[in-house]
C-alpha positions as CSV (number, residue, x, y, z in Angstrom):
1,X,-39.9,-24.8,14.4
2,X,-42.3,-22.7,12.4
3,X,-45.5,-22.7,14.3
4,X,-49.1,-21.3,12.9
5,X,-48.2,-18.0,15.2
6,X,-45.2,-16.7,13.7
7,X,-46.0,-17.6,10.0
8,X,-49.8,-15.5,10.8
9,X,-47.4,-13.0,12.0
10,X,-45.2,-12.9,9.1
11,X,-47.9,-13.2,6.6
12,X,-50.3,-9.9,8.2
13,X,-48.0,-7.2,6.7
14,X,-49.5,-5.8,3.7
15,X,-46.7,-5.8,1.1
16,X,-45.8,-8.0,-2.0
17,X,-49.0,-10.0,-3.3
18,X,-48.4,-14.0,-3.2
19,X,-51.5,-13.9,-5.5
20,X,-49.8,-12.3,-8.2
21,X,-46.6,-13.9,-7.8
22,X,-48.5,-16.9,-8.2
23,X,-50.6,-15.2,-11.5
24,X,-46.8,-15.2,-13.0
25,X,-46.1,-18.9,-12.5
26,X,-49.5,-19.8,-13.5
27,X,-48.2,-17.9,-16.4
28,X,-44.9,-20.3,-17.0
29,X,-46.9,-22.8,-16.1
30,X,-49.5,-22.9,-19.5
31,X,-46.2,-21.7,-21.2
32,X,-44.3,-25.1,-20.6
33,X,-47.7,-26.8,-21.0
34,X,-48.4,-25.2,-25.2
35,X,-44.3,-25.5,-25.8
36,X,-43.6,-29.3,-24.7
37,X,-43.3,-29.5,-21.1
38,X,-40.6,-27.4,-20.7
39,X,-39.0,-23.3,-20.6
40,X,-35.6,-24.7,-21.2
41,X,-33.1,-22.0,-22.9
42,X,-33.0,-22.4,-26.8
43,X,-36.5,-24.4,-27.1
44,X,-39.6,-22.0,-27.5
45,X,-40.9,-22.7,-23.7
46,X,-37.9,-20.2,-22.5
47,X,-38.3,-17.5,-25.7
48,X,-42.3,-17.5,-25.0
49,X,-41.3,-16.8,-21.0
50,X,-39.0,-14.0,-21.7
51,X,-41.9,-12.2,-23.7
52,X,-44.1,-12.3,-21.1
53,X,-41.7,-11.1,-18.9
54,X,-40.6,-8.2,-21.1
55,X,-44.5,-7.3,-21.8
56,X,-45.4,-7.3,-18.3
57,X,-42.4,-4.9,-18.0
58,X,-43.1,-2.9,-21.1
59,X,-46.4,-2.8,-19.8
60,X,-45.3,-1.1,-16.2
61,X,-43.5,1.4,-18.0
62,X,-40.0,0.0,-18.1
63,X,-37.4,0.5,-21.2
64,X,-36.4,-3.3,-21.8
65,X,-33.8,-4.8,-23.0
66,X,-33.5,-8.1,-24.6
67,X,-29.6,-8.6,-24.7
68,X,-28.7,-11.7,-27.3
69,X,-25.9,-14.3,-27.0
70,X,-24.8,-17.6,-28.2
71,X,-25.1,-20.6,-26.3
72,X,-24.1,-24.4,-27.2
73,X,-27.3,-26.3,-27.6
74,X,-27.7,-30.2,-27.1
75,X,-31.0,-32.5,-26.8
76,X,-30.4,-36.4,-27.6
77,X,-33.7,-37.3,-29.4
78,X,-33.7,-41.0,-29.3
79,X,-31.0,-43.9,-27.6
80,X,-27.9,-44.8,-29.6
81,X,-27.5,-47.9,-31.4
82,X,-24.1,-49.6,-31.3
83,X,-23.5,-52.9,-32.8
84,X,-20.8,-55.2,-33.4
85,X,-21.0,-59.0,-33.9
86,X,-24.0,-58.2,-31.5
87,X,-26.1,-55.4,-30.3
88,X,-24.8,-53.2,-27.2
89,X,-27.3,-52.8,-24.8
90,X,-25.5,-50.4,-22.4
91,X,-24.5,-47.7,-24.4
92,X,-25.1,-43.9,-23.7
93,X,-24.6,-40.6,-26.2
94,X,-22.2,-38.2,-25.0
95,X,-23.4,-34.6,-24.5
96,X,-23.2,-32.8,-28.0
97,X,-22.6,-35.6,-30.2
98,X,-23.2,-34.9,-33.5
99,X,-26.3,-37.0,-35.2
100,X,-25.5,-39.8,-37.5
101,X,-26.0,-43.5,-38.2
102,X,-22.6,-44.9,-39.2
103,X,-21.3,-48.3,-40.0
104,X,-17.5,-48.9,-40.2
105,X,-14.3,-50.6,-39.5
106,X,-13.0,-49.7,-35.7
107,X,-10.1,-49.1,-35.2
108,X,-8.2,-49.0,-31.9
109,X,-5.9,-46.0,-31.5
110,X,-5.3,-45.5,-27.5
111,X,-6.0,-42.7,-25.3
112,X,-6.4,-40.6,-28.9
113,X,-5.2,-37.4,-26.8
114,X,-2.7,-37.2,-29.1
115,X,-2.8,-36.4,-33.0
116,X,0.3,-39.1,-33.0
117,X,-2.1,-41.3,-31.7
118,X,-3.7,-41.4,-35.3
119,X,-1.2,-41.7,-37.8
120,X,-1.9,-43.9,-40.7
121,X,-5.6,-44.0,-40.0
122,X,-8.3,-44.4,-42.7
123,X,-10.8,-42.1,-42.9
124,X,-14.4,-43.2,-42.7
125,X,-13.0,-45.7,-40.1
126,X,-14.6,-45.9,-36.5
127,X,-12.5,-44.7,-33.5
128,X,-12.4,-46.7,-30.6
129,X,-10.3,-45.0,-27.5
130,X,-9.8,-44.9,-24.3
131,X,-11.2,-42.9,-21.1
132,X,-8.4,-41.0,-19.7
133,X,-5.8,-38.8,-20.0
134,X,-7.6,-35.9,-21.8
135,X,-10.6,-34.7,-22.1
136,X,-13.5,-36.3,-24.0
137,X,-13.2,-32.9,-26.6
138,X,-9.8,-33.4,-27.5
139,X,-10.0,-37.0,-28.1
140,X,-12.9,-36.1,-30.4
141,X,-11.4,-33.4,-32.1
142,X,-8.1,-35.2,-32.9
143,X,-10.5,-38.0,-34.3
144,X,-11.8,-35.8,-36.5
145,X,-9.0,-34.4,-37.8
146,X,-8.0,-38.2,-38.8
147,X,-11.2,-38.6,-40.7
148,X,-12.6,-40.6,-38.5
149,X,-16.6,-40.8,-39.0
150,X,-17.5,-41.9,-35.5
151,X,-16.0,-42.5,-32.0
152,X,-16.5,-44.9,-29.2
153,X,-14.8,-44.1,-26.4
154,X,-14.3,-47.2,-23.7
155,X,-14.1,-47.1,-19.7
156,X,-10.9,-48.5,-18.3
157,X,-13.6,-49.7,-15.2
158,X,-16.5,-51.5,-15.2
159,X,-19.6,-50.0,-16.6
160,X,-20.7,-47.0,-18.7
161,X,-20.5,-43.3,-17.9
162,X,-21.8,-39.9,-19.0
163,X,-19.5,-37.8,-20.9
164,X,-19.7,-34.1,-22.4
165,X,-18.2,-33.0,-25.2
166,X,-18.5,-29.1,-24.0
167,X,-19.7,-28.2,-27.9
168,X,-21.6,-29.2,-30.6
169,X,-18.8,-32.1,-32.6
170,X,-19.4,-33.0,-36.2
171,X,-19.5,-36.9,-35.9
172,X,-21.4,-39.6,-33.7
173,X,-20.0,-40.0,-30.3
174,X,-20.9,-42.9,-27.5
175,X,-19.1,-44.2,-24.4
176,X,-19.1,-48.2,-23.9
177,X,-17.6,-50.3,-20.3
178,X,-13.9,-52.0,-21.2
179,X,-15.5,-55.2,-22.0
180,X,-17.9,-54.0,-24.7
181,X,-14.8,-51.6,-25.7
182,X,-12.5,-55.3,-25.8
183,X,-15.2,-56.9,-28.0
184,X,-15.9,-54.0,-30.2
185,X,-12.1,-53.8,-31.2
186,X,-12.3,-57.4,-32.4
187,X,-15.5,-56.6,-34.6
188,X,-14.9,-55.8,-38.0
189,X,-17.7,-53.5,-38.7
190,X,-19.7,-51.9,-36.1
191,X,-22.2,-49.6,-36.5
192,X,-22.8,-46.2,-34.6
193,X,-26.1,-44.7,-34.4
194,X,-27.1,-41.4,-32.7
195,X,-30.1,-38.9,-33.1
196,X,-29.4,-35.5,-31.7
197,X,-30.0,-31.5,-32.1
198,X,-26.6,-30.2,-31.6
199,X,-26.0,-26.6,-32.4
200,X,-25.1,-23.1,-31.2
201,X,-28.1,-21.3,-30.8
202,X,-29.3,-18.0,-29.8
203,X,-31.1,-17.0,-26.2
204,X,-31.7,-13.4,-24.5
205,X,-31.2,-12.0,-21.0
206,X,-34.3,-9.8,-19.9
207,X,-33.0,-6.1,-18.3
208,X,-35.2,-3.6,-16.9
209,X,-34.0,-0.6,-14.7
210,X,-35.8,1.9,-12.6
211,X,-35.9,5.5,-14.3
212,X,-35.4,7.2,-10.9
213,X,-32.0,6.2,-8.7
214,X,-28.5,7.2,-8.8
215,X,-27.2,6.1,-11.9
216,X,-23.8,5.3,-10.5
217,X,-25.2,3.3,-7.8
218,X,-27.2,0.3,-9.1
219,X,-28.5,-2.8,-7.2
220,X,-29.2,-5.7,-9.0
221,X,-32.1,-7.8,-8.5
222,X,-31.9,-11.0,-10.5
223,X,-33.2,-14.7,-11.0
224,X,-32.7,-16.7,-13.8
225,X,-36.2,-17.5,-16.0
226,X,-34.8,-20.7,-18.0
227,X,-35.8,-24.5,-16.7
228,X,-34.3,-27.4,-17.6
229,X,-34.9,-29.2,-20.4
230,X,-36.7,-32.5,-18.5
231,X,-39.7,-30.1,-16.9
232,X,-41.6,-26.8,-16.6
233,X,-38.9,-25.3,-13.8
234,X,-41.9,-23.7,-12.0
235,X,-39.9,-24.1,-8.4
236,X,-36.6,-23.7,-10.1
237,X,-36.6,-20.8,-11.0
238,X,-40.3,-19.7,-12.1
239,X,-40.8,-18.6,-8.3
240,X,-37.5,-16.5,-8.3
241,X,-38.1,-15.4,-11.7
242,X,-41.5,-14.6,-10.8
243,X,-41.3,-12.7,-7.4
244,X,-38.4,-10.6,-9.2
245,X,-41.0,-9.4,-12.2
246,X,-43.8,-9.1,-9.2
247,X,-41.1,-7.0,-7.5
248,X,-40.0,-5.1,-10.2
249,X,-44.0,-4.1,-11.1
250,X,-44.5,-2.6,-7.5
251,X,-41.1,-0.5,-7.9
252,X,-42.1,0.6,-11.8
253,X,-42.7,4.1,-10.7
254,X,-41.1,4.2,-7.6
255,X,-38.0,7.2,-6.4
256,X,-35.4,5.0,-4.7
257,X,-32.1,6.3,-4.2
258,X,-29.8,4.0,-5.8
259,X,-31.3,2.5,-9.2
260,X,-32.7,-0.8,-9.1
261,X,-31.8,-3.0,-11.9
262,X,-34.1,-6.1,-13.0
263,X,-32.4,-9.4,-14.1
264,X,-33.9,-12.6,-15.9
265,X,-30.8,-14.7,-17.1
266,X,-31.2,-17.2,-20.0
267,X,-29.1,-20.5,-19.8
268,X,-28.7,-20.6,-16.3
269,X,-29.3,-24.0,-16.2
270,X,-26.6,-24.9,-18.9
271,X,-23.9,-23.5,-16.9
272,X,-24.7,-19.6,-15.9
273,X,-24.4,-18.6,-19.2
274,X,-26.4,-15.6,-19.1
275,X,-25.4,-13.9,-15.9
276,X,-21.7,-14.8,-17.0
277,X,-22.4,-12.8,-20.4
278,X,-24.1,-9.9,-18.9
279,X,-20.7,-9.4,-16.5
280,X,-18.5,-9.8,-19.2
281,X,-20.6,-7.6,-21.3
282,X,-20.2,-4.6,-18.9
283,X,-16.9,-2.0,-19.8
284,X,-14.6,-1.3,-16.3
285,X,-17.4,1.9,-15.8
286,X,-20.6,0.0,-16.4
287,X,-19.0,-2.7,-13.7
288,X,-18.5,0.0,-11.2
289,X,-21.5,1.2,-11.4
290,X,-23.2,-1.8,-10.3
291,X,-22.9,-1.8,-6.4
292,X,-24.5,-4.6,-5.7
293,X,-26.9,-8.2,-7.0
294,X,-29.3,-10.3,-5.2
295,X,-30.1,-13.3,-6.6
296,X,-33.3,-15.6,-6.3
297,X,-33.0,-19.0,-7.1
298,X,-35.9,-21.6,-5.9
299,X,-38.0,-20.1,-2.8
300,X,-40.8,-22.1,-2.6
301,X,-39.4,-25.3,-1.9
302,X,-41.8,-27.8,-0.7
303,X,-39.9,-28.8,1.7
304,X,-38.0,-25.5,2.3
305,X,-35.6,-23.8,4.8
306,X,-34.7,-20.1,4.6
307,X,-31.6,-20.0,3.5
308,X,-30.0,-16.2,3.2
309,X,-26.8,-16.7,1.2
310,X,-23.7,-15.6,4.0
311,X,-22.4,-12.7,3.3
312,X,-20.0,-12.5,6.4
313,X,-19.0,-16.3,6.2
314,X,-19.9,-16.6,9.8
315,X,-21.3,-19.8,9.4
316,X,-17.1,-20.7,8.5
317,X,-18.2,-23.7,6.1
318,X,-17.9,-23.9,2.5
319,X,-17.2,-20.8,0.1
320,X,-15.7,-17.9,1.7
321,X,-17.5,-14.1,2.4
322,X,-18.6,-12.3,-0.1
323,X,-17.2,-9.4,-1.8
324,X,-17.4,-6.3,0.9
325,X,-20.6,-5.0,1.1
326,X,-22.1,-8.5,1.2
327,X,-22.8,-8.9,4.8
328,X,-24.5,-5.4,4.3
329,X,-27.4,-7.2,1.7
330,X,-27.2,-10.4,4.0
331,X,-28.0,-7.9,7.3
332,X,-30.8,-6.5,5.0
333,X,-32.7,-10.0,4.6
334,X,-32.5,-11.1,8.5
335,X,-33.5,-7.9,9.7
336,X,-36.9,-9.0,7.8
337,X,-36.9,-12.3,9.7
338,X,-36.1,-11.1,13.2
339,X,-38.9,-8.7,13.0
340,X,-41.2,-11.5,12.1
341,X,-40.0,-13.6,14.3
342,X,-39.3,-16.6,11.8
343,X,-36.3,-19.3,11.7
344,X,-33.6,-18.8,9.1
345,X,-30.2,-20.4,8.3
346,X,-26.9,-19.3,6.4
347,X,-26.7,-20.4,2.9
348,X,-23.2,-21.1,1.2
349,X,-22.0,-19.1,-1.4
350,X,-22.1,-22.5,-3.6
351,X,-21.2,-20.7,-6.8
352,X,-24.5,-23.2,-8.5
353,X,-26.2,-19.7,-9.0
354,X,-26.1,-16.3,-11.1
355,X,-24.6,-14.7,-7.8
356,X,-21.6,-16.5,-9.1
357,X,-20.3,-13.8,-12.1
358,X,-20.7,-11.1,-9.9
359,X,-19.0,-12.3,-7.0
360,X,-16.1,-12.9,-9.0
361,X,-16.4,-9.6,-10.5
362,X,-15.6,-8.4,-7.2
363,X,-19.5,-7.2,-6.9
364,X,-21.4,-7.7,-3.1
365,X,-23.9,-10.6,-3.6
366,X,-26.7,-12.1,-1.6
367,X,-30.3,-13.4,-1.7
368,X,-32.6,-16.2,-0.7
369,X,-32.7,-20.1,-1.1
370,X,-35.2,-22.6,0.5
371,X,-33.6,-26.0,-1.4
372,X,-33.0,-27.9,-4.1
373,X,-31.9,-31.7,-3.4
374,X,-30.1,-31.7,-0.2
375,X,-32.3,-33.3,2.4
376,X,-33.6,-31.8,5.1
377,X,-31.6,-32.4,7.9
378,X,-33.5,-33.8,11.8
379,X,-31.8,-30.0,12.8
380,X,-33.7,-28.8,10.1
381,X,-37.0,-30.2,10.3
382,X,-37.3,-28.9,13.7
383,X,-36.2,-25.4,12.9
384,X,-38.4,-25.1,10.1
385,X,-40.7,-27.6,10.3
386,X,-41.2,-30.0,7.6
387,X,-40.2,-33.6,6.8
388,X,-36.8,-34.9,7.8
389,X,-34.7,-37.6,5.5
390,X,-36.6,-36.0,2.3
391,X,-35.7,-33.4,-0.4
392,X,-35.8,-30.0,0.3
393,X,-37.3,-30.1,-3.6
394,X,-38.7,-33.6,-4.2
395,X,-39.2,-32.8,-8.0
396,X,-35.5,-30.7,-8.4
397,X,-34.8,-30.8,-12.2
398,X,-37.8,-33.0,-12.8
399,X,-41.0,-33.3,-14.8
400,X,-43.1,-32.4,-11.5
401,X,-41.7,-29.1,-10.7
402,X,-45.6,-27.7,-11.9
403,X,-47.3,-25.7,-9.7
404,X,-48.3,-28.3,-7.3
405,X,-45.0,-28.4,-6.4
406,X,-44.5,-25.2,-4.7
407,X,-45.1,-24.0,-1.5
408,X,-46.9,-20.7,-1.5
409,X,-46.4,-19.8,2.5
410,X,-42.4,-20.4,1.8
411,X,-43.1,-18.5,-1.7
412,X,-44.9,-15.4,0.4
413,X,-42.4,-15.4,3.3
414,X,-39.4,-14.9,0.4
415,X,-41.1,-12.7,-1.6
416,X,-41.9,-10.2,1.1
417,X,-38.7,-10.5,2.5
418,X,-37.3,-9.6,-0.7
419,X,-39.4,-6.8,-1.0
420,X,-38.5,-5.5,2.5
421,X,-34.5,-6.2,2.1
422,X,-34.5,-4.2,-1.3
423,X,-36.5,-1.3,-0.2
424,X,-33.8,-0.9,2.8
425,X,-30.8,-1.5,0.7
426,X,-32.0,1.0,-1.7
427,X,-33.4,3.8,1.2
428,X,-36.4,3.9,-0.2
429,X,-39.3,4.4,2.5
């Protein structure tokens, strides 16, 4: 367990400032506050966040680049209306159903996976299908194709379920149990209503990159800056996002020997949309010149463990090693806790993070994770102090990740060990 002691110990280095890390997500914080509640990517919350990062780096001295890409967009606005002889109380949108307020004949065509399944229907007629078989897109798009104006698709269990379209769709889509789907079919008009934003829209990476270093040797040091769209994200990620800027500040005119390259992904949250662009942006030459990416994603768990992401695989659970040279950036970060004299675990290379792209780019990866929802374990709790049974983040992906919910000894202990493990992977004294 972590007692007063070692955390005095760990905490007396001068290094990294926990005050300005904690400026920055004060920062995000009146950001989310004047933009909604939230930084998510494609609302104004995120674009205000990557301005302030990209000033603050502008500001050190740093070349930025804001790099632009497409992203599928989706917010439901209101609940759906579905009614039949009667109105359907248990009724829920599918992700990136079009908007619309229809009223029809439904007709029952199957599975729909099939554009067979359609023949001989009218258009402006409701579809009503079945879960199953194919995925929700296809049924959709074959529906559309027919003319249909809506679609209800029905559960062959009991109950309702949640159901994603994986882009924007043109018409109103719902999902219904089997006995709403039953009665529905013996309706003849039903009406479908949805209200949703569901668009492509347009976000940016943030890259900065050191002007001394060896061009053909670059580390990576990335987190991703978007939250979600249900809170401010100042745990997940504005404390990776914001110990990365901190970092990057302290290195602005620094002469390491490999170049160190700064990272803020966009749409992290919607499926590592931005780190997965920025690899796939990046010719067979730019790729090798990248020799390596940590990634920070939540380190000031309330309830945290440190979590170094395992390199080596020694732990033997879960994901495999990392590409070679990982255990070399996983040696890096312990080296930092042995010589304070704090507690750590292995964390599993999951793929839930922006280490993902890279790792299957064949890049090394590693970094620093103190929770998210798992709960803390009694093995745990007594390691790292702490509360057993409860969240590792209590307000993960929720409307109370503010600043109260971040712990600022976990947030120091991170940040300085960042700072530490980068300065030794990059030889810089």
């Amino acid at each position: 367990m972590i007692t007063h002691a070692m955390l005095a110990l760990a905490l007396a280095t001068p290094g990294i400032s926990v005050d300005n890390v904690m400026d920055h997500l004060q920062a995000f914080q009146a950001i989310a506050n004047a933009h909604g509640g939230n930084r998510a990517a494609g609302e104004p919350g995120y674009d205000a966040s990557a301005a302030y990062v990209a000033t603050r780096l502008q500001q050190a001295g740093y070349k930025v680049e804001q790099q632009p890409f497409t992203f599928p967009f989706y917010r439901e606005l209101a609940p759906p209306v579905l009614v039949g002889k009667k109105a359907f109380p248990k009724v829920v949108t599918f992700m990136f159903s079009a908007s619309g307020d229809v009223t029809a004949e439904p007709r029952r065509v199957g599975d729909g996976c099939m554009p067979s399944d359609f023949e001989g229907f009218e258009p402006g007629k409701i579809a009503l299908v079945d879960r199953g078989d194919c995925t929700f897109k296809v049924k959709v798009v074959n529906a559309t194709r027919a003319g249909a104006a809506a679609v209800v698709v029905a559960n062959r269990a009991k109950g309702v379920f949640l159901g994603s379209l994986e882009s924007p769709q043109r018409i109103p889509v719902v999902g219904v149990s089997r006995a709403a789907g039953e009665k529905l079919a013996k309706s003849p008009s039903v009406r479908v209503a949805t209200s949703t934003v569901s668009e492509e829209r347009v976000t940016h990476n943030v890259i900065a990159q050191t002007a001394a270093g060896a061009a053909d040797d670059v580390l990576m040091v990335g987190a991703h800056l978007d939250s979600v769209k249900d809170g401010p994200g100042i745990n997940d990620n504005g404390t990776g996002s914001a110990t990365v800027l901190e970092l990057a500040l302290r290195m602005a005119q620094s002469k390491p020997k490999r170049a160190l390259r700064f990272a803020f992904w966009g749409a992290e949250e919607e499926g590592l949309l931005g780190s997965t662009h920025y690899v796939l942006s990046l010719t067979d030459e730019e790729l090798k010149r990248v020799t390596g990416y940590v990634n920070l994603d939540m380190v000031g768990s309330d309830n945290y463990t440190f979590g170094i992401y395992d390199g080596d695989d020694s732990a033997r659970t879960g994901a495999g090693a990392g590409p070679k040279g990982s255990a070399e950036i996983e040696r890096a970060f312990q080296e930092y806790f042995k010589r304070k004299r704090l507690p750590y675990q292995d964390s599993d290379f999951t793929g839930r993070s922006d280490y993902g792209p890279f790792i299957a780019a064949g890049i090394p990866a590693g970094g620093l994770f103190t929770g998210a929802e798992e709960h803390k374990s009694e093995a745990e709790a007594k390691k790292f102090g702490g509360k057993a049974g409860q969240p590792q983040d209590r307000c993960y992906h929720r409307s109370c990740d503010t600043l109260e919910n971040v712990n600022r000894k976990a947030l120091r202990v991170c940040a300085e060990a960042l700072e530490s493990a980068i300065r030794r992977l990059v030889r810089l004294s």
